[in-house]
C-alpha positions as CSV (number, residue, x, y, z in Angstrom):
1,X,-6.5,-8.2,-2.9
2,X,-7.7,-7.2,-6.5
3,X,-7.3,-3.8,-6.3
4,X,-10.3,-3.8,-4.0
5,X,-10.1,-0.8,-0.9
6,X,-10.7,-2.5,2.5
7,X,-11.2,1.2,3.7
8,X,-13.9,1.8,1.2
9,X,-16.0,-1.0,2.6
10,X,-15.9,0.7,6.1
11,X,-16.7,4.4,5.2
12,X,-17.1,5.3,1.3
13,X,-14.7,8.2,0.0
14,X,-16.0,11.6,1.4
15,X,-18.5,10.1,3.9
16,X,-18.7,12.3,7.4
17,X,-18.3,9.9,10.4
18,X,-22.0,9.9,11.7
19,X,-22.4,10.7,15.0
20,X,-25.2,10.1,17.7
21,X,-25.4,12.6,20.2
22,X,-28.0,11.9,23.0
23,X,-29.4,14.2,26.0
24,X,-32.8,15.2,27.3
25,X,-31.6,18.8,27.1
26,X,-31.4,20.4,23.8
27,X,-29.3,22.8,24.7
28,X,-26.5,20.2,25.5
29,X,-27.2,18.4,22.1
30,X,-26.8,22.1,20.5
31,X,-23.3,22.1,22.0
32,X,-22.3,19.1,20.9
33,X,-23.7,20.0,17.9
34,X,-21.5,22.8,17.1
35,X,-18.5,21.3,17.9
36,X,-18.8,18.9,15.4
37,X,-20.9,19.9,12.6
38,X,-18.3,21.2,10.0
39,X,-16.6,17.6,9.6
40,X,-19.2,14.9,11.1
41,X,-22.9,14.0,10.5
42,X,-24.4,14.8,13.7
43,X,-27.6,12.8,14.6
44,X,-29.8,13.7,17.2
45,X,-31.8,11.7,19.9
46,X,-34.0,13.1,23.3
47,X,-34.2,9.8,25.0
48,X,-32.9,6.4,25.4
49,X,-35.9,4.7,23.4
50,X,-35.5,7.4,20.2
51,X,-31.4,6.6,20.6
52,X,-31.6,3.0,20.4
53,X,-34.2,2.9,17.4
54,X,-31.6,5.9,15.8
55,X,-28.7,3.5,16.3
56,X,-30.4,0.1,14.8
57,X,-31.8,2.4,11.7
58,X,-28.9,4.6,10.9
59,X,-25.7,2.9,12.4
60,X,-23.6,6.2,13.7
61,X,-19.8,5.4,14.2
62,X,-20.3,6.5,17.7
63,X,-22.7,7.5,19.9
64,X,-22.1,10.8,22.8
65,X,-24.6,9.4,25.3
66,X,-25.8,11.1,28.7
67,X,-26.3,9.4,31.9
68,X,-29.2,11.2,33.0
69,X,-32.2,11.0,31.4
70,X,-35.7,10.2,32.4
71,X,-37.2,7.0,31.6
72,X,-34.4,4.3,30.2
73,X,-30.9,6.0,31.8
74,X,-27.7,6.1,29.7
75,X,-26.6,3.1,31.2
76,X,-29.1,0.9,30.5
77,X,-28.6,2.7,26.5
78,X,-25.1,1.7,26.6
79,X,-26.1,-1.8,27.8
80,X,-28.3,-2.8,25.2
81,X,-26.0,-1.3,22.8
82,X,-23.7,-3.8,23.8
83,X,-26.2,-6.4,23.7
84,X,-26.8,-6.3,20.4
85,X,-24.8,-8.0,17.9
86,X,-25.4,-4.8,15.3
87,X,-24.5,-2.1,17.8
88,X,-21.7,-3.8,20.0
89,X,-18.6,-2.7,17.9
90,X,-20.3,1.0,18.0
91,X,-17.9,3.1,20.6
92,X,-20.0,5.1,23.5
93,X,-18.9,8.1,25.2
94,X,-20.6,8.9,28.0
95,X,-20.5,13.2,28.2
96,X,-22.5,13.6,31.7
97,X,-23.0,16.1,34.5
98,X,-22.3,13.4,36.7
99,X,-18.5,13.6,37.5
100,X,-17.8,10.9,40.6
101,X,-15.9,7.7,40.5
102,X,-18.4,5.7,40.9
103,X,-20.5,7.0,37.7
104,X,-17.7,6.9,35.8
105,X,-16.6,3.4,36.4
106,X,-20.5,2.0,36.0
107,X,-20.2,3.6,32.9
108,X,-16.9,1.8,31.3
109,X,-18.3,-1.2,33.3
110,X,-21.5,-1.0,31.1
111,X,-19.5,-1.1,27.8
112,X,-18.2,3.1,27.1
113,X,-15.0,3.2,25.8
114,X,-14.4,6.7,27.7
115,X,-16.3,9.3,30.1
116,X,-16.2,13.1,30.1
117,X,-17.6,15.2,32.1
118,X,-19.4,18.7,32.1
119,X,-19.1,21.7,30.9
120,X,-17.2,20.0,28.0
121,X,-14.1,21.4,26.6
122,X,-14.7,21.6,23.1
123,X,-10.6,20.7,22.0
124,X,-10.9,18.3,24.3
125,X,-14.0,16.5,23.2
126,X,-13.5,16.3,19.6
127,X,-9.5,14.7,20.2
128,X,-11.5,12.1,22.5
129,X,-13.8,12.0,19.4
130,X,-11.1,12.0,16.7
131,X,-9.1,8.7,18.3
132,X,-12.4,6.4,19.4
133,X,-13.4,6.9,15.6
134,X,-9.8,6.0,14.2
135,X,-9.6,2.7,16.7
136,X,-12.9,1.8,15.5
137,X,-11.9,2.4,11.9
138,X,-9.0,0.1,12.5
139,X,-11.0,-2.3,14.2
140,X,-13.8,-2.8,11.2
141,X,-11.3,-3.0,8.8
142,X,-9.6,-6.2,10.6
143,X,-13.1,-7.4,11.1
144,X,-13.5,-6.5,6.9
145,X,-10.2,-8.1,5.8
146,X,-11.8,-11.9,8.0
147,X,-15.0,-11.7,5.9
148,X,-13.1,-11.0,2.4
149,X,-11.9,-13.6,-0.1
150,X,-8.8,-13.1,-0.9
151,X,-8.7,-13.8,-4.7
152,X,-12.0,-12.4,-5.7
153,X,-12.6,-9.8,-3.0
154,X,-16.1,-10.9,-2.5
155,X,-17.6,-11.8,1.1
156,X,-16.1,-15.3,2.0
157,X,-17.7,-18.4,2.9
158,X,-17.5,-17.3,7.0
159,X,-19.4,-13.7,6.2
160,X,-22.3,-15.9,3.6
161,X,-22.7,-18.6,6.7
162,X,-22.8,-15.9,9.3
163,X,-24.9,-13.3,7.3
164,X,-27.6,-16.2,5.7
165,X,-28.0,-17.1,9.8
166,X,-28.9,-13.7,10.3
167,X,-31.1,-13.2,7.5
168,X,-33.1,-16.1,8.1
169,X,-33.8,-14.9,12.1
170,X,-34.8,-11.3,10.6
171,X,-37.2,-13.0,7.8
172,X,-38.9,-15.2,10.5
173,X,-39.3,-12.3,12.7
174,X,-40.6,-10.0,10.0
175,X,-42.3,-13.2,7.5
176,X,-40.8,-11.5,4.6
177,X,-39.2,-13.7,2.0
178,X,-35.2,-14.5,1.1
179,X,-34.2,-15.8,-2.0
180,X,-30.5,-17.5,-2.8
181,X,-28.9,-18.6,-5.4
182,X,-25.8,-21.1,-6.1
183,X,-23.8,-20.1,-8.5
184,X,-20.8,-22.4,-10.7
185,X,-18.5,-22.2,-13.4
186,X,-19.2,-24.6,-16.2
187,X,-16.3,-26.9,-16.7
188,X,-14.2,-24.9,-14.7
189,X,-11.3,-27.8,-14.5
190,X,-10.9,-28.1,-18.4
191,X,-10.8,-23.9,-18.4
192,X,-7.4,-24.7,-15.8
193,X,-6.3,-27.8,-18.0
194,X,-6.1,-25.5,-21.2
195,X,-5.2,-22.2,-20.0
196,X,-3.3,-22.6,-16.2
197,X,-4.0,-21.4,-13.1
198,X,-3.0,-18.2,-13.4
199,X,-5.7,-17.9,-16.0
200,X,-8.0,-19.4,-14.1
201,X,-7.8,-17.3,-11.2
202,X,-7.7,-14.4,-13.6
203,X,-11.2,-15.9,-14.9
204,X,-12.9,-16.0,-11.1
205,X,-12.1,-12.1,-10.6
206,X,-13.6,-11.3,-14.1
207,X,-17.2,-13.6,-12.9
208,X,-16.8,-12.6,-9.1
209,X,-16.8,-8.8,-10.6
210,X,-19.4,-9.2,-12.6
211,X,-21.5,-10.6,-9.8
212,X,-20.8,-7.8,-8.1
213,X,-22.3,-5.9,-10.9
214,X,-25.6,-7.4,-11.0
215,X,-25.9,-7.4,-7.8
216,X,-27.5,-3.6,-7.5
217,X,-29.3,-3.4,-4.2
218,X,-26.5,-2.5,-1.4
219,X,-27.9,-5.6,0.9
220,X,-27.7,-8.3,-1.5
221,X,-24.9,-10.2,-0.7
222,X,-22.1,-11.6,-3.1
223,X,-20.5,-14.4,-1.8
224,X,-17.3,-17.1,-2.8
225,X,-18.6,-20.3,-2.0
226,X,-15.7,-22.1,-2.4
227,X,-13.6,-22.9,-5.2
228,X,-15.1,-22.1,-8.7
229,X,-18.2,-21.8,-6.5
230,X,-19.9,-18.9,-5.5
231,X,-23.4,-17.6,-3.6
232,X,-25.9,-14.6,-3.6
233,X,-28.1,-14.2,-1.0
234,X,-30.9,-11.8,-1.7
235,X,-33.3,-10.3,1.1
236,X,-36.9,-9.5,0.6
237,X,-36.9,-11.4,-2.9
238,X,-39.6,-13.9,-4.1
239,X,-39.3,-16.4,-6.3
240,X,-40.0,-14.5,-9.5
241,X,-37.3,-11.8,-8.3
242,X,-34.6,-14.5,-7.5
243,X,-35.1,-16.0,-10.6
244,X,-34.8,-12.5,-13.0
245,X,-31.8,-11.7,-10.9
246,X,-30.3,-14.9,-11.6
247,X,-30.9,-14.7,-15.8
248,X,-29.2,-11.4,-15.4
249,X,-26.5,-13.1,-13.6
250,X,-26.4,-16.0,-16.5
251,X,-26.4,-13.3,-19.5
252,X,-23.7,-10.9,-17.4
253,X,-21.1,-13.8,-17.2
254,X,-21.8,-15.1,-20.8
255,X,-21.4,-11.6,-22.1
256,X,-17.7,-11.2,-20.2
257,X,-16.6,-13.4,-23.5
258,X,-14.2,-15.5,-22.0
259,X,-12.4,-17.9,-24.4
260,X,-13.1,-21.5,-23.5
261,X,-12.4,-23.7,-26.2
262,X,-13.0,-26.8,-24.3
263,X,-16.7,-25.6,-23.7
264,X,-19.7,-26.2,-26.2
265,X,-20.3,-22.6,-26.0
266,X,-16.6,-21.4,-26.6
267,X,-16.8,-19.1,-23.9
268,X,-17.0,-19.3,-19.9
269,X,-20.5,-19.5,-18.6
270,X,-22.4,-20.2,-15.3
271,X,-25.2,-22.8,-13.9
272,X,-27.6,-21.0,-11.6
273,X,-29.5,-22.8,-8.8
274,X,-32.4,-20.4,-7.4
275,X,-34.1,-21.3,-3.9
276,X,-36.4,-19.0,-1.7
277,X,-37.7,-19.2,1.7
278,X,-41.2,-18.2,1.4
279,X,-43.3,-16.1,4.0
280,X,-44.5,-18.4,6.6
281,X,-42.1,-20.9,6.0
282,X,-39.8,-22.7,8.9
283,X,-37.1,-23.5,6.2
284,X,-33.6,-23.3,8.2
285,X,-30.3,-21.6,6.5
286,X,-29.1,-25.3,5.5
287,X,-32.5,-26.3,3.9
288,X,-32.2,-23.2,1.3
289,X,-28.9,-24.0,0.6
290,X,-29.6,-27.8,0.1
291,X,-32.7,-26.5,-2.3
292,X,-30.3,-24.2,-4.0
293,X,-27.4,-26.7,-4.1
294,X,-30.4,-29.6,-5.9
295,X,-31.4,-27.0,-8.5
296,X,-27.4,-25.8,-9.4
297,X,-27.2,-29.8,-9.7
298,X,-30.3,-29.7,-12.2
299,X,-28.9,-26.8,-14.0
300,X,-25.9,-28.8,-14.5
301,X,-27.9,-32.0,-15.9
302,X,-29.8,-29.9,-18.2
303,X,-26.5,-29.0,-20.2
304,X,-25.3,-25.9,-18.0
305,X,-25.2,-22.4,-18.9
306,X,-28.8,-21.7,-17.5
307,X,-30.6,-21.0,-14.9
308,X,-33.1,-23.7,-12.5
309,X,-35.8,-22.5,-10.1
310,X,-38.4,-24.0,-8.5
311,X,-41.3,-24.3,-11.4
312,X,-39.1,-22.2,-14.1
């Protein structure tokens, strides 16, 4: 897959596994927190309200969660844990005075992956620990390797439709604006024609990395559209943003130098189609791309190699 390191994408090099412990009593978060503080980032929460807004802000690998606790209860924490698309792959332990059958089983039936009771046995906690984080490690990166393409290693055209869904919801919820832009290889069938396949494919890596590059914000999203096709989808951006991002996109690609001898310029270059969905707006996910998709087709009329927005 192009060199590129499924793992990384799950947990950078030298990142601590971030864990959520959760208990009204401090001095049971204390414990916990000793137990794993040398090789884990331990997070902290007093009640069920602080643990979900913890969990939707920071994203722990897993989450230590007591049963007990006034106001919301563990159980309804795990719950809505699971009810949450962003949350529902994140394993829950419930560590709990309570140590009958029947809290234990309405605790795996609300969504934990395991149950241990009190006074904890430090060993024993942190091997419990130590295999829920590896099965979930395992898990992401099966859920990683769907969403990648496999020649460019960009996000594939499942993760964009998926993830532009998503980011329309949150900008209608929040009225922020969400830009996107459709990106194509000029004359990408005479680049094949002269120089094979082979070279070809070798010439979508190079671009795909190079959107990758100008790409700098960790949300934007670099996507293959399909074929010599590809698609950035950039949150919080207006107009003006979208359309500086996709210049830099333009000049990045041109500046690879790729020989093309069968292209005015002589060398591989890109037309940029730049949409946004402005606050207020009721624009759905296949309006932007059809906005995008008319302005990559003006781009392409105006002689390629350029970028079109919406009064640029």
């Amino acid at each position: 897959m192009s060199g590129l390191d499924l793992a990384a994408l799950v947990r950078p090099v030298g990142q601590r596994p971030r864990l959520l412990v959760v208990d009204d009593q401090p001095a049971n978060i204390q414990a916990l927190y000793r137990v794993f503080a040398d090789d884990h980032q331990v997070l902290m929460a007093t009640s069920g309200e602080q643990a979900l807004a913890i969990c939707a802000s920071k994203q722990p690998d897993l989450v230590l969660l007591e049963v007990v606790m006034p106001g919301m209860d563990g159980y309804e924490v795990c719950e809505r844990l699971k009810g949450d698309d962003a949350t529902r792959d994140t394993p829950v332990i419930f560590v709990t005075a309570r140590n009958d059958e029947e809290a234990e089983t309405r605790g795996l039936d609300a969504g934990a992956v395991d149950f241990i009771s009190k006074p904890i046995n430090p060993r024993v906690v942190r091997a419990r620990v130590r295999t829920h984080l590896q099965l979930k490690t395992q898990s992401d990166l099966l859920r990683q390797a769907a969403f990648i393409d496999g020649l460019t290693g960009l996000h594939n055209r499942r993760c964009f439709d998926e993830r532009l869904a998503a980011e329309v919801r949150r900008c209608e919820r929040n009225d922020t604006p969400l830009a996107l832009l459709m990106v194509d290889v000029d004359h990408f069938k005479r680049y094949n024609d002269r120089y094979g396949h082979q070279a070809g494919d070798d010439c979508l890596r190079r671009v795909a990395g190079a959107l990758r590059t100008a790409l700098r914000r960790p949300a934007d999203l670099a996507a293959r559209w399909g074929g010599e096709e590809f698609a950035c989808l950039l949150g919080d951006t207006d107009a003006a943003g979208a359309h500086e991002v996709a210049c830099q996109v333009e000049r990045a690609i041109r500046g690879l130098g790729i020989e093309h001898a069968d292209a005015p310029p002589g060398v591989v270059t890109v037309s940029i189609g730049v949409a946004e969905r402005t606050r207020g707006s009721a624009a759905a996910a296949a309006e932007l791309v059809a906005a995008a998709d008319a302005r990559l087709y003006a781009a392409k009329q105006a002689g390629r190699g350029r970028v079109c927005a919406a009064g640029a």
